[in-house]
C-alpha positions as CSV (number, residue, x, y, z in Angstrom):
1,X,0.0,0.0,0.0
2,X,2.9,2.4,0.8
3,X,4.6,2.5,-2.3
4,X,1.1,2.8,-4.3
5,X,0.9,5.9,-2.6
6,X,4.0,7.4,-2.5
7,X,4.1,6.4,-6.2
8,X,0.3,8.5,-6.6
9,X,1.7,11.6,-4.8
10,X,4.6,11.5,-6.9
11,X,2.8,11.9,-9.7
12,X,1.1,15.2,-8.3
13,X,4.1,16.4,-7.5
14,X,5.5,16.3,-11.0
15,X,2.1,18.7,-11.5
16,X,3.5,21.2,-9.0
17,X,5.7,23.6,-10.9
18,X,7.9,26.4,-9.1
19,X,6.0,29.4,-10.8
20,X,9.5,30.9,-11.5
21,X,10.6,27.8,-13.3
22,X,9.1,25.7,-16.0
23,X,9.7,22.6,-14.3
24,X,8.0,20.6,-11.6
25,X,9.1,20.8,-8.1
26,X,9.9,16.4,-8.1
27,X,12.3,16.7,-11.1
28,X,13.8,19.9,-9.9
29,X,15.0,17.7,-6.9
30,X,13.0,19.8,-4.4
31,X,11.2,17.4,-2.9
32,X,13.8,15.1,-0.5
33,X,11.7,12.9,1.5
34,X,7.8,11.4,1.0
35,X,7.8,9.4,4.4
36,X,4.0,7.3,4.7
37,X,5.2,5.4,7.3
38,X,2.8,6.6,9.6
39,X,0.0,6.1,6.9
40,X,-2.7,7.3,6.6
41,X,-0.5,10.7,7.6
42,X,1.9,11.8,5.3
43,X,5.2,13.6,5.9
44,X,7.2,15.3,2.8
45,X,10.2,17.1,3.3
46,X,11.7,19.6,0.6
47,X,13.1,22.8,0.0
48,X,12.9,25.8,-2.2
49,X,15.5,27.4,-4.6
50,X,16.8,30.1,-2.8
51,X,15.6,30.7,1.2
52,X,14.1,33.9,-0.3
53,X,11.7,32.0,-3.0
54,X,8.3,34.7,-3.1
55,X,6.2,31.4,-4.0
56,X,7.1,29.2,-1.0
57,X,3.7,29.6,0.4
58,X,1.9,28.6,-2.3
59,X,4.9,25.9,-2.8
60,X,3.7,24.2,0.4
61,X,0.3,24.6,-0.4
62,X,0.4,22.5,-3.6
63,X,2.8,19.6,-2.4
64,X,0.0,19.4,0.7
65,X,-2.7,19.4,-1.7
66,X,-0.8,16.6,-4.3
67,X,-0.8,14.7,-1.0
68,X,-4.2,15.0,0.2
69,X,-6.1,14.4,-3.3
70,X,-4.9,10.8,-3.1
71,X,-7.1,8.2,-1.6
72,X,-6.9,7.2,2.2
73,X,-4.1,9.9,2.8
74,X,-5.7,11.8,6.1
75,X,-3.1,14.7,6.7
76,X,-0.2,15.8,4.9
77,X,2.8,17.5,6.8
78,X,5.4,19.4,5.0
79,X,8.5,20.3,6.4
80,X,11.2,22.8,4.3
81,X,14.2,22.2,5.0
82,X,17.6,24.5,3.7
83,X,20.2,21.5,4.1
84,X,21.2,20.3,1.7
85,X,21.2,23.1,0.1
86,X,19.3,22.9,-3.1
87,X,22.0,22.4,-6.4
88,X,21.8,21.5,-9.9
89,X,23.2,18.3,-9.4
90,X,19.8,17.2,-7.6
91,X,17.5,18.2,-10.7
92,X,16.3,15.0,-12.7
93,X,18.0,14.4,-16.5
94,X,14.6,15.6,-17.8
95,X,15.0,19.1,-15.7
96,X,18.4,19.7,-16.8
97,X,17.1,19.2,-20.6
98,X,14.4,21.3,-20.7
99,X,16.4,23.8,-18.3
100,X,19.0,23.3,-21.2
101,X,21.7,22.7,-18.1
102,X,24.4,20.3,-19.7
């Protein structure tokens, strides 16, 4: 069951995009952790571009809300985290592509 659903909110999150970049927030290497361990709550744990991103808000907003639409998940925590600091090397092949990063 656990892997069903980290596999559904994965595929939310690659509908989340950073609204200053045209790539979603999973193959951007934002999000770090999807922990449903304590299922039916959900813990994810990301971070941002920079510390001073003006979207984080609506950031955490849409990773709780590509965690919540899927069925049986009850609550969704999100935690930001700054460390690791966010690089390029943490962006998917895809991101670096259409980011044209080679």
């Amino acid at each position: 069951m656990g892997n069903v659903v980290k596999d559904h909110i994965i595929e939310n999150l690659k509908e989340v995009y950073d609204p200053e970049i045209s790539v979603n927030i999973y193959d951007l290497g934002l999000i770090y952790d999807i922990d449903v361990s304590q299922f039916p709550k959900v813990t994810i744990t990301h971070t941002l571009t920079s510390a001073f991103c003006p979207a984080s808000d609506e950031i955490v907003r849409s990773i709780r809300q590509a965690a919540i639409t899927v069925e049986g998940v009850a609550e969704c925590e999100v935690v930001t985290t700054f460390t690791p600091a966010f690089t390029q090397d943490m962006m998917s092949d895809e991101a670096k592509m259409a980011m044209g990063i080679w």
